[in-house]
PyMOL Python script that loads the backbone (N, CA, C, O; Angstrom):
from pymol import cmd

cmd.read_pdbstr("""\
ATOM      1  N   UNK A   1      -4.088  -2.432 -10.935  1.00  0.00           N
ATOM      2  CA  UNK A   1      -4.599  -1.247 -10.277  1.00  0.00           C
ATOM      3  C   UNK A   1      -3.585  -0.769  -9.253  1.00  0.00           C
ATOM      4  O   UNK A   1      -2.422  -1.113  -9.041  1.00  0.00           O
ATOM      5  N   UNK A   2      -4.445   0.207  -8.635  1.00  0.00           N
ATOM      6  CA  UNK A   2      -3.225   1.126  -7.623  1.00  0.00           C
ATOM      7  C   UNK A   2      -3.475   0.921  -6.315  1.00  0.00           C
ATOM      8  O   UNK A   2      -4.605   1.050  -5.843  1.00  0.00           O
ATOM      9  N   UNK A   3      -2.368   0.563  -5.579  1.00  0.00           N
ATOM     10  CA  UNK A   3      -2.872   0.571  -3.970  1.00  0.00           C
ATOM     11  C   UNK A   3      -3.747   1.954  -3.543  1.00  0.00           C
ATOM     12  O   UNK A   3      -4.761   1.798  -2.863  1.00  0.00           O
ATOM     13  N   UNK A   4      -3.394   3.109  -3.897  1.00  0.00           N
ATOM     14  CA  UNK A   4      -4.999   4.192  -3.785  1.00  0.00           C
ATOM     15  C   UNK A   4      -5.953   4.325  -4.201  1.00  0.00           C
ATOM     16  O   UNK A   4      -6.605   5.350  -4.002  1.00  0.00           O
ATOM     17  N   UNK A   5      -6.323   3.446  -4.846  1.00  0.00           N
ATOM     18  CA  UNK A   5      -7.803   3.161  -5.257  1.00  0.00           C
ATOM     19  C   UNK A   5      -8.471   2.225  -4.765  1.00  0.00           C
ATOM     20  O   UNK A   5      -9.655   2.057  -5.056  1.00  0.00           O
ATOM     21  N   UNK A   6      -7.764   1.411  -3.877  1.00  0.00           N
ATOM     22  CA  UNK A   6      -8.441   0.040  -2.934  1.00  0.00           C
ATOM     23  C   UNK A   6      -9.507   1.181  -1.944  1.00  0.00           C
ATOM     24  O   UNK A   6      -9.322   2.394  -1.844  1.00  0.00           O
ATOM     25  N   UNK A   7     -10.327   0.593  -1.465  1.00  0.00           N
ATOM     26  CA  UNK A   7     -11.850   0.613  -0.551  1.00  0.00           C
ATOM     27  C   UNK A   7     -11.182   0.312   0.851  1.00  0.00           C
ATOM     28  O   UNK A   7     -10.120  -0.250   1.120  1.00  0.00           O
ATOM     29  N   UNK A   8     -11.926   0.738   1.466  1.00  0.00           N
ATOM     30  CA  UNK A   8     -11.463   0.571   2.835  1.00  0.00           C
ATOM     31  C   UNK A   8     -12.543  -0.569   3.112  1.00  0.00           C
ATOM     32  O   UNK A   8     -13.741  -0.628   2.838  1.00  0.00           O
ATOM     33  N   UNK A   9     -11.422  -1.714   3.949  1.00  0.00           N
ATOM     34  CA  UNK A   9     -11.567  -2.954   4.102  1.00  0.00           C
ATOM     35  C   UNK A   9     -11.500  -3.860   3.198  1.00  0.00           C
ATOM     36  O   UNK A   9     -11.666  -5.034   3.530  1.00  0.00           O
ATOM     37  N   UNK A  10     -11.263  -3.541   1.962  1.00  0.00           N
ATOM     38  CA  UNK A  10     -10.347  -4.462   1.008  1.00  0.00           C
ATOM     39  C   UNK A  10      -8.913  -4.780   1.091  1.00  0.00           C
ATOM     40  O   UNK A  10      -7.928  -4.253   1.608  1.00  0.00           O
ATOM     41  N   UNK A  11      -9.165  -5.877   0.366  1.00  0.00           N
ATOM     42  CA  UNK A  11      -7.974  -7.339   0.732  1.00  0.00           C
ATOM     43  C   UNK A  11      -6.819  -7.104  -0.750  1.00  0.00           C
ATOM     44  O   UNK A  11      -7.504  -7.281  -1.757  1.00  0.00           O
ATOM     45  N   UNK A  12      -5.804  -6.876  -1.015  1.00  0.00           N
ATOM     46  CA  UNK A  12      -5.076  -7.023  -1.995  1.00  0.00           C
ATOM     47  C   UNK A  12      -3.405  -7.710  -1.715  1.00  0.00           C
ATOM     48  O   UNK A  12      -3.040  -7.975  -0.570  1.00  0.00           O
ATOM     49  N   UNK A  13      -2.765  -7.870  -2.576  1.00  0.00           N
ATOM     50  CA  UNK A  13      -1.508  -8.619  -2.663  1.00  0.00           C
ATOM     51  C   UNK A  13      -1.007  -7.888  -3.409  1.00  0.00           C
ATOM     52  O   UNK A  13      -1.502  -7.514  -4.472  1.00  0.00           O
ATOM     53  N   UNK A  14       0.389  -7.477  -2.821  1.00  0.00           N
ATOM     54  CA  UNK A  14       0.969  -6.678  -3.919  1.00  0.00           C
ATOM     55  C   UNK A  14       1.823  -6.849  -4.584  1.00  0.00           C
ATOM     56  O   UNK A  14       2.745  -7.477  -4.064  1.00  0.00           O
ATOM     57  N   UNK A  15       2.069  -6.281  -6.504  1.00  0.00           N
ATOM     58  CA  UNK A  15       2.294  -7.074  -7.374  1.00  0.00           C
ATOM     59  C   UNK A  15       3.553  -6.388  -7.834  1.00  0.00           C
ATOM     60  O   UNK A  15       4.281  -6.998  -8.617  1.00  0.00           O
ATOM     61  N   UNK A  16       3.868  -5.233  -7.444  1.00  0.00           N
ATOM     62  CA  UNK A  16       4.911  -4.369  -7.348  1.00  0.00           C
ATOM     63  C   UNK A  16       5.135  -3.153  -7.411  1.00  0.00           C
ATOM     64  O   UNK A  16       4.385  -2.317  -7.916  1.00  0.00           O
ATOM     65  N   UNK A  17       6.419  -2.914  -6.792  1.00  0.00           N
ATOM     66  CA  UNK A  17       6.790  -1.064  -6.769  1.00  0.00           C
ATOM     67  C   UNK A  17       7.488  -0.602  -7.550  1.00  0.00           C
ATOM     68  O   UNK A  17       8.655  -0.738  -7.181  1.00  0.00           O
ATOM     69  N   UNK A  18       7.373   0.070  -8.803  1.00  0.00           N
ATOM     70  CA  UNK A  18       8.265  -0.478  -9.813  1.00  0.00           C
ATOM     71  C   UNK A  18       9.140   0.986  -9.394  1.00  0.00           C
ATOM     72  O   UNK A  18       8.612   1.738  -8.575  1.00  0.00           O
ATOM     73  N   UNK A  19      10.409   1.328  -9.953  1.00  0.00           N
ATOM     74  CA  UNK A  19      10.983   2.186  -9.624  1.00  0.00           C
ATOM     75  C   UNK A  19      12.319   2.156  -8.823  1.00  0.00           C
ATOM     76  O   UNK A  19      12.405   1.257  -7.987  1.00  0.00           O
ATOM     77  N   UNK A  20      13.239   2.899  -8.938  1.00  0.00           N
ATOM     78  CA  UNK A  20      14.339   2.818  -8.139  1.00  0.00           C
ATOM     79  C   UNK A  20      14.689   3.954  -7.351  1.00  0.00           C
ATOM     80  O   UNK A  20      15.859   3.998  -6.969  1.00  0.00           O
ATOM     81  N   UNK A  21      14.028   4.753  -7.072  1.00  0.00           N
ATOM     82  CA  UNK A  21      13.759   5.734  -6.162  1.00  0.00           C
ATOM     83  C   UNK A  21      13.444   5.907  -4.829  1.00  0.00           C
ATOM     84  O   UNK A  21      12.723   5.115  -4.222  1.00  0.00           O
ATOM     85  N   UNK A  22      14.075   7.165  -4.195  1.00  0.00           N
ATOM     86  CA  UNK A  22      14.033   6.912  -3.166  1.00  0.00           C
ATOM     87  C   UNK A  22      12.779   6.211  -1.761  1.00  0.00           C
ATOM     88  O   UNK A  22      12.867   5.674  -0.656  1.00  0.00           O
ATOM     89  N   UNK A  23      11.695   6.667  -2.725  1.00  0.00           N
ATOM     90  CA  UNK A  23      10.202   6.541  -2.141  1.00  0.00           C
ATOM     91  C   UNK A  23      10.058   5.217  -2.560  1.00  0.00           C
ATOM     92  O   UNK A  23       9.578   4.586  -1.618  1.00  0.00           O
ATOM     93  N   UNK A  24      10.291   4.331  -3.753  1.00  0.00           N
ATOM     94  CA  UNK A  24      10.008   3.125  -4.584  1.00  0.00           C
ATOM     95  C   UNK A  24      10.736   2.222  -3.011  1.00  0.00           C
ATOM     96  O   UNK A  24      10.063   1.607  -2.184  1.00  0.00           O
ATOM     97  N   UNK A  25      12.083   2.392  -2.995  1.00  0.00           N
ATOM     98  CA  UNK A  25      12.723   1.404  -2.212  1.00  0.00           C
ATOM     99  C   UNK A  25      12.503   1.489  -0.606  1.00  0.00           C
ATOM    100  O   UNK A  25      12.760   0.459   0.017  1.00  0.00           O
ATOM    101  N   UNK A  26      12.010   2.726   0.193  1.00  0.00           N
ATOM    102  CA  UNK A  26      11.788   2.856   1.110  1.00  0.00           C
ATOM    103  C   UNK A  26      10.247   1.870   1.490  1.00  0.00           C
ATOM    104  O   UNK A  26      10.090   1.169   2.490  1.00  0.00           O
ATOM    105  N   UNK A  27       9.346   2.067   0.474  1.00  0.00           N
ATOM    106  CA  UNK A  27       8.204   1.247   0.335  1.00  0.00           C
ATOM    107  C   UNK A  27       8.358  -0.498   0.600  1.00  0.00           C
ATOM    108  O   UNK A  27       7.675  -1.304   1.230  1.00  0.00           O
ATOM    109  N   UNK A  28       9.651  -0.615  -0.245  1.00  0.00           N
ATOM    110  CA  UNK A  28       9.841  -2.128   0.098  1.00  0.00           C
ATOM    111  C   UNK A  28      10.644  -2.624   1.148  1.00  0.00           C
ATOM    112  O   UNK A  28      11.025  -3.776   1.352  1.00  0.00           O
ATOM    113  N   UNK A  29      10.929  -1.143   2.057  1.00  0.00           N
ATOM    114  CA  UNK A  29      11.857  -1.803   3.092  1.00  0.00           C
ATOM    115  C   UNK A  29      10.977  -2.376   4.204  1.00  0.00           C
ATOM    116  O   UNK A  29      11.114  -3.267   5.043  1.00  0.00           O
ATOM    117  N   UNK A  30       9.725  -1.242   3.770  1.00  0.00           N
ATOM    118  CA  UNK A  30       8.458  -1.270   5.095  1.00  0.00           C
ATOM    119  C   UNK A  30       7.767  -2.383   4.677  1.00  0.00           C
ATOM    120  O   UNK A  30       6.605  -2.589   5.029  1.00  0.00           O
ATOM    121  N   UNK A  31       8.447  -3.190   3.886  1.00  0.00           N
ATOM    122  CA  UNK A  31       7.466  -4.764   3.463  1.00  0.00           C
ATOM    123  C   UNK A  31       6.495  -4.551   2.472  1.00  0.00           C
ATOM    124  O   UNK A  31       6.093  -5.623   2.019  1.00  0.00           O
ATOM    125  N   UNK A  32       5.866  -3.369   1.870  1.00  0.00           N
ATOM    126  CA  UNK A  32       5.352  -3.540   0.344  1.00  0.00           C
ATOM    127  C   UNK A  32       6.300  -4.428  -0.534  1.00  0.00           C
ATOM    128  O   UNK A  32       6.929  -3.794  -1.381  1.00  0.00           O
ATOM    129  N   UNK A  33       6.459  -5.424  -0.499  1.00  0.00           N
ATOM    130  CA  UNK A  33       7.127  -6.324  -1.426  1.00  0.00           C
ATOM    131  C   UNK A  33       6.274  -7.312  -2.394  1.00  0.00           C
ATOM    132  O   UNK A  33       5.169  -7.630  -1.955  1.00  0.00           O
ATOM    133  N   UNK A  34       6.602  -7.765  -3.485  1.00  0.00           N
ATOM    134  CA  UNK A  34       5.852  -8.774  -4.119  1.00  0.00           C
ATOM    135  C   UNK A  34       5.015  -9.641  -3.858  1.00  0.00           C
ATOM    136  O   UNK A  34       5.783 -10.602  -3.900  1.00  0.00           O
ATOM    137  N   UNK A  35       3.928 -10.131  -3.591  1.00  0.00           N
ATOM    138  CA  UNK A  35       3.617 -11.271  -3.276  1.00  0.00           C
ATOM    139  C   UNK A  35       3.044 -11.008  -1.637  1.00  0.00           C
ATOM    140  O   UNK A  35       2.546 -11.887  -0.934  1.00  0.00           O
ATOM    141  N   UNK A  36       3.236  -9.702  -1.276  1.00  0.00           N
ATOM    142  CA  UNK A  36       2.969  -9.190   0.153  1.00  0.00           C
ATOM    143  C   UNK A  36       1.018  -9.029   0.132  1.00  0.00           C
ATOM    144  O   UNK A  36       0.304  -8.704  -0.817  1.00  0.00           O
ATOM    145  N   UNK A  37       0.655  -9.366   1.429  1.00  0.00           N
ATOM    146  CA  UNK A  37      -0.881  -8.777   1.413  1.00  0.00           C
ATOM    147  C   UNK A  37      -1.124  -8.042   2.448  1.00  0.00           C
ATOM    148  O   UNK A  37      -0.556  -7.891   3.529  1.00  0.00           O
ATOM    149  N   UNK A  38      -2.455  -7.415   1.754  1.00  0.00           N
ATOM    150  CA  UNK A  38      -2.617  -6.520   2.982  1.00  0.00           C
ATOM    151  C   UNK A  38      -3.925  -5.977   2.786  1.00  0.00           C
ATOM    152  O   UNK A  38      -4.588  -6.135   1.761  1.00  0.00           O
ATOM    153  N   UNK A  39      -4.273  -5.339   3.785  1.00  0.00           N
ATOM    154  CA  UNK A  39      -5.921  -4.786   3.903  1.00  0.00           C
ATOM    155  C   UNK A  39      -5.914  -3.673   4.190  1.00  0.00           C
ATOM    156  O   UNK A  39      -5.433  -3.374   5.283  1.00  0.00           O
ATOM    157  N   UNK A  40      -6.400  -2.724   3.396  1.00  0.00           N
ATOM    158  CA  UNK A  40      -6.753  -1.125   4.136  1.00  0.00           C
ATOM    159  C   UNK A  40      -7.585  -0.981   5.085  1.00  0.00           C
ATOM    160  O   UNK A  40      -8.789  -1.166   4.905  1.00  0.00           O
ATOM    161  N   UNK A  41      -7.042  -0.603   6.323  1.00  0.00           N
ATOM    162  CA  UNK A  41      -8.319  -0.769   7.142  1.00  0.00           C
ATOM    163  C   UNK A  41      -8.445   0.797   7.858  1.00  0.00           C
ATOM    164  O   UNK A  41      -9.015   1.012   8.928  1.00  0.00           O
ATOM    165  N   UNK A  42      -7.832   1.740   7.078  1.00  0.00           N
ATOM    166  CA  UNK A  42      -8.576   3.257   7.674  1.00  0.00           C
ATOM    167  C   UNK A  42      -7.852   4.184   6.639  1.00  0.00           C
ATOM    168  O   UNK A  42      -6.848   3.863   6.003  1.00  0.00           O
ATOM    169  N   UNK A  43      -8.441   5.253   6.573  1.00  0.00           N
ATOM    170  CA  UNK A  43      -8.299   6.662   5.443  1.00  0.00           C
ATOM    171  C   UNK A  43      -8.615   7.881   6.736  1.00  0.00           C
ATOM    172  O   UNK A  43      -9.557   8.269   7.428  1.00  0.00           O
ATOM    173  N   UNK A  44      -7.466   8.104   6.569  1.00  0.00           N
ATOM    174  CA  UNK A  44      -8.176   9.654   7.388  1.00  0.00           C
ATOM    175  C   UNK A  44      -9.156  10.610   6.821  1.00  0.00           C
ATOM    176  O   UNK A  44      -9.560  10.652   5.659  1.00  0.00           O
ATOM    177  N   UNK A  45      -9.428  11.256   7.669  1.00  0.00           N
ATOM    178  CA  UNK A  45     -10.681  11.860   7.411  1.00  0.00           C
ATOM    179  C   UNK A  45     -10.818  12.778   5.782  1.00  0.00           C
ATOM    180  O   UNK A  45     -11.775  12.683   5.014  1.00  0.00           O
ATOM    181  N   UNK A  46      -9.647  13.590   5.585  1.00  0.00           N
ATOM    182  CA  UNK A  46      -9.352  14.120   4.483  1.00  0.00           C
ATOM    183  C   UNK A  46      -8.721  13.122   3.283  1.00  0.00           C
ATOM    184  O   UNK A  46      -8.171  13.642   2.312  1.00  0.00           O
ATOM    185  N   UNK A  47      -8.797  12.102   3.367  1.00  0.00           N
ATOM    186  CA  UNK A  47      -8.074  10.994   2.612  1.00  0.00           C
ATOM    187  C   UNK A  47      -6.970  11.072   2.592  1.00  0.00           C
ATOM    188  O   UNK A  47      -6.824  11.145   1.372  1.00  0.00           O
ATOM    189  N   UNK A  48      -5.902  11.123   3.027  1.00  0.00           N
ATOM    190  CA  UNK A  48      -4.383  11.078   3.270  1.00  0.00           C
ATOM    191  C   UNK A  48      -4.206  11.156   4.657  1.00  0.00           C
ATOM    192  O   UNK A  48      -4.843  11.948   5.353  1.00  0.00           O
ATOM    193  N   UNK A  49      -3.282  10.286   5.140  1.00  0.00           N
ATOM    194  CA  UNK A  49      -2.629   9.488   4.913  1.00  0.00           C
ATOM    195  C   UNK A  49      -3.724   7.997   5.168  1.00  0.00           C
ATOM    196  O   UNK A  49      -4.671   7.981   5.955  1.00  0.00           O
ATOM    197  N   UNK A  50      -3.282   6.811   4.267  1.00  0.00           N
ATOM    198  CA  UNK A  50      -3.945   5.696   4.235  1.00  0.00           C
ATOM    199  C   UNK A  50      -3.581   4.861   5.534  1.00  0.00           C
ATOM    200  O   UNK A  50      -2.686   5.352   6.222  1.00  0.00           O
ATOM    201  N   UNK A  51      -4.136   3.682   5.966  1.00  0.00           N
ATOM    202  CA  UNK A  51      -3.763   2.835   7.041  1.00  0.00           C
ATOM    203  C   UNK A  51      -3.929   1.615   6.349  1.00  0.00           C
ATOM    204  O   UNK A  51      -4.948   1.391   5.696  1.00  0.00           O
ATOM    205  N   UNK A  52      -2.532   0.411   6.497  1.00  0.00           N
ATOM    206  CA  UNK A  52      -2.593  -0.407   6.067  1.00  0.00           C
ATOM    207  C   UNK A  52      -2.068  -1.677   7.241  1.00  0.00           C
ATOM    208  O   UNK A  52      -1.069  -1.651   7.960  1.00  0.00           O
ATOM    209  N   UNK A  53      -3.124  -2.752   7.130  1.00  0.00           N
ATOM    210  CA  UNK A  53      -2.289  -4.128   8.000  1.00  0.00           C
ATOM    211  C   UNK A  53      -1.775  -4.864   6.801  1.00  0.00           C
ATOM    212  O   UNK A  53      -2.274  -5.172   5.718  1.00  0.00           O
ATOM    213  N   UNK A  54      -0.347  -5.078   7.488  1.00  0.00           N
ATOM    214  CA  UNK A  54       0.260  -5.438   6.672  1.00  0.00           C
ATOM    215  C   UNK A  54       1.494  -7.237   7.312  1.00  0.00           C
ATOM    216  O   UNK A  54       0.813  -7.489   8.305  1.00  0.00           O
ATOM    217  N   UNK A  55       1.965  -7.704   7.320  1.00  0.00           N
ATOM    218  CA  UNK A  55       2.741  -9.183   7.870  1.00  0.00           C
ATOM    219  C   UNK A  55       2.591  -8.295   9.430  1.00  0.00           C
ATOM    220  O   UNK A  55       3.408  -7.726  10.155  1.00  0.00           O
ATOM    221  N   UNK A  56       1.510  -8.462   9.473  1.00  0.00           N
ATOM    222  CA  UNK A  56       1.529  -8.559  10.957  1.00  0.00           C
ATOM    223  C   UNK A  56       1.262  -7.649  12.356  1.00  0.00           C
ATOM    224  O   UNK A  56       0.927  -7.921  13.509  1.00  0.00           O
ATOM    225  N   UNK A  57       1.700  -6.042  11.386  1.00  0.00           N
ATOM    226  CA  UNK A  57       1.402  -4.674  11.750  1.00  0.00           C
ATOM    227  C   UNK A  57       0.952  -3.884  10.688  1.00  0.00           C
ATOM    228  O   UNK A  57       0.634  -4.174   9.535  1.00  0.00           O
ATOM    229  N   UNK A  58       0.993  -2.693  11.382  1.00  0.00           N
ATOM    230  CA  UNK A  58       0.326  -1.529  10.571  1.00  0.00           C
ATOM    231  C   UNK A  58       1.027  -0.317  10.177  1.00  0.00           C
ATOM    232  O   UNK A  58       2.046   0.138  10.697  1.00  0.00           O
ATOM    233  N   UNK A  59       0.544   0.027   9.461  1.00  0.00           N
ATOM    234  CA  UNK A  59       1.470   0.618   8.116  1.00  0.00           C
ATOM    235  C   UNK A  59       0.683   2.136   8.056  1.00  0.00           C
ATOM    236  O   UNK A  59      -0.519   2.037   8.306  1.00  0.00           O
ATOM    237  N   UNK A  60       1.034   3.161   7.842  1.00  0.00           N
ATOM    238  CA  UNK A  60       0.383   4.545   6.962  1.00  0.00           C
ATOM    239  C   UNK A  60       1.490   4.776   6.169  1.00  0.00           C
ATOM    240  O   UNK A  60       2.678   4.545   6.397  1.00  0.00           O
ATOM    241  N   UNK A  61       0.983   5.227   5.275  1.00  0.00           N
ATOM    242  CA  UNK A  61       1.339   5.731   3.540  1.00  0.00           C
ATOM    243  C   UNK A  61       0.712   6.917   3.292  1.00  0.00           C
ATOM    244  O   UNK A  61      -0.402   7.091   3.787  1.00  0.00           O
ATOM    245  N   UNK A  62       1.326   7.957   2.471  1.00  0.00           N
ATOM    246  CA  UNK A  62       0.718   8.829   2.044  1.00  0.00           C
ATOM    247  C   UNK A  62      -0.264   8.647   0.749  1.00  0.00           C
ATOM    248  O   UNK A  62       0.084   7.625   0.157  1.00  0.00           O
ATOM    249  N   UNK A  63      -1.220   9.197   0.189  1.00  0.00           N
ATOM    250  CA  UNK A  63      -1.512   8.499  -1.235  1.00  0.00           C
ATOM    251  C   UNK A  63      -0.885   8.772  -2.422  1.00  0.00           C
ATOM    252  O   UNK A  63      -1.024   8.123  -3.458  1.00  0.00           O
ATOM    253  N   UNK A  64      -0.119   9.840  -2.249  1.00  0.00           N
ATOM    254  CA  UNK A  64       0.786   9.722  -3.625  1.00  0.00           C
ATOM    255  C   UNK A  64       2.166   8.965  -3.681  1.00  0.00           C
ATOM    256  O   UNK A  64       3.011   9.175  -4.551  1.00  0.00           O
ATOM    257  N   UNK A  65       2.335   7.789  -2.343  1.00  0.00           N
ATOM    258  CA  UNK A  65       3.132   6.985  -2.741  1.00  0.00           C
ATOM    259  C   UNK A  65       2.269   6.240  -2.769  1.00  0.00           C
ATOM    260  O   UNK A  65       1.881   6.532  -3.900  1.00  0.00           O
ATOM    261  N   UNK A  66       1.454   5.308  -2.385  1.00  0.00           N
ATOM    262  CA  UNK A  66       0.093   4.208  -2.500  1.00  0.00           C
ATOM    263  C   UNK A  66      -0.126   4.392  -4.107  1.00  0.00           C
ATOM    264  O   UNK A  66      -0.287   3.353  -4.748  1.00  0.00           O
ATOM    265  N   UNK A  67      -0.143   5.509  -4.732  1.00  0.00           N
ATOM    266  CA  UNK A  67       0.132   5.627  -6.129  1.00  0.00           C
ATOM    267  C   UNK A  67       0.997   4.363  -6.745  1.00  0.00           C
ATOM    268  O   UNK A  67       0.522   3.740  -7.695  1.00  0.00           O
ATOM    269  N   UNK A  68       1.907   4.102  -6.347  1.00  0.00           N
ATOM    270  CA  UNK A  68       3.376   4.362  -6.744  1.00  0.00           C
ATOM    271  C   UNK A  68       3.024   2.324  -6.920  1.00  0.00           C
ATOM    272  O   UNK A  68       3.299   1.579  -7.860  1.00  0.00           O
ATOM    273  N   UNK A  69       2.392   2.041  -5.678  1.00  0.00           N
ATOM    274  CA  UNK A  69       2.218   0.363  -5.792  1.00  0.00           C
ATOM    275  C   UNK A  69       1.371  -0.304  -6.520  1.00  0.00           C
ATOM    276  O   UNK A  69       0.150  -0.145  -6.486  1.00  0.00           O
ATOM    277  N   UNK A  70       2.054  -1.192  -7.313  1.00  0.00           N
ATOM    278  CA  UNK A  70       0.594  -1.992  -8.250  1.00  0.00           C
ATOM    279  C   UNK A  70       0.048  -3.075  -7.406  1.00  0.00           C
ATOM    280  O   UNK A  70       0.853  -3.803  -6.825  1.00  0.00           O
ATOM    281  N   UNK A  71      -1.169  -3.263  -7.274  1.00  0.00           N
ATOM    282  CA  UNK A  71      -1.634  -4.439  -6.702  1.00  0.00           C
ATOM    283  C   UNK A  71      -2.494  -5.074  -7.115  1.00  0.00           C
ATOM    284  O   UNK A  71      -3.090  -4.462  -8.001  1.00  0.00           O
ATOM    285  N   UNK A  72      -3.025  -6.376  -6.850  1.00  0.00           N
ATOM    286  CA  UNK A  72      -4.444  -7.090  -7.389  1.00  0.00           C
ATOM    287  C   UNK A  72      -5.148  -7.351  -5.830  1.00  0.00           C
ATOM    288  O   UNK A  72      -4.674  -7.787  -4.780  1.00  0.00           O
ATOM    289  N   UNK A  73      -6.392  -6.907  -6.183  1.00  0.00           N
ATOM    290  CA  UNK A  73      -7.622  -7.410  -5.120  1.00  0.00           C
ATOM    291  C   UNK A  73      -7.284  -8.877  -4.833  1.00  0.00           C
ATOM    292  O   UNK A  73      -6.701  -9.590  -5.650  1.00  0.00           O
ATOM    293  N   UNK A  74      -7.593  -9.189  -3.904  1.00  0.00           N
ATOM    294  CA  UNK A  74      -8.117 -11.029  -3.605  1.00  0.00           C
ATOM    295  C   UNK A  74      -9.375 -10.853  -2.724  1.00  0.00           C
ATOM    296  O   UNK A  74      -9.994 -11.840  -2.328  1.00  0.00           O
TER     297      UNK A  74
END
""", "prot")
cmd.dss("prot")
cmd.show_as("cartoon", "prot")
cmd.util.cbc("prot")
cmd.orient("prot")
């Protein structure tokens, strides 16, 4: 599944960003990396941009890169 389709306050690990693009690699600089977890813990009001905790801090993403990440629930 897609990191934009996670629920707010769900738990996932992410399984990858596939792509070599500029948005793909910027994603993994901000620590979306393999094996990374994280919890959505806010959606703005219009649904974009997402809020994510992520190793330690917090993260926003737009959702058409949250698109872009595959992840599995835990």
């Amino acid at each position: 599944m897609r990191l934009a389709e996670l629920k707010l306050g769900e738990r996932a690990q992410v399984l990858a960003v596939p792509g070599a693009d500029e948005v793909s690699v910027r994603l993994l600089e901000m620590g979306l990396t393999p094996g990374a977890s994280l919890e959505l813990i806010g959606i703005a009001p219009l649904g974009d941009p997402l809020e994510l905790e992520l190793r330690g801090y917090r993260l926003s993403i737009r959702k058409r890169e949250a698109e872009l990440v595959e992840i599995q629930r835990i």
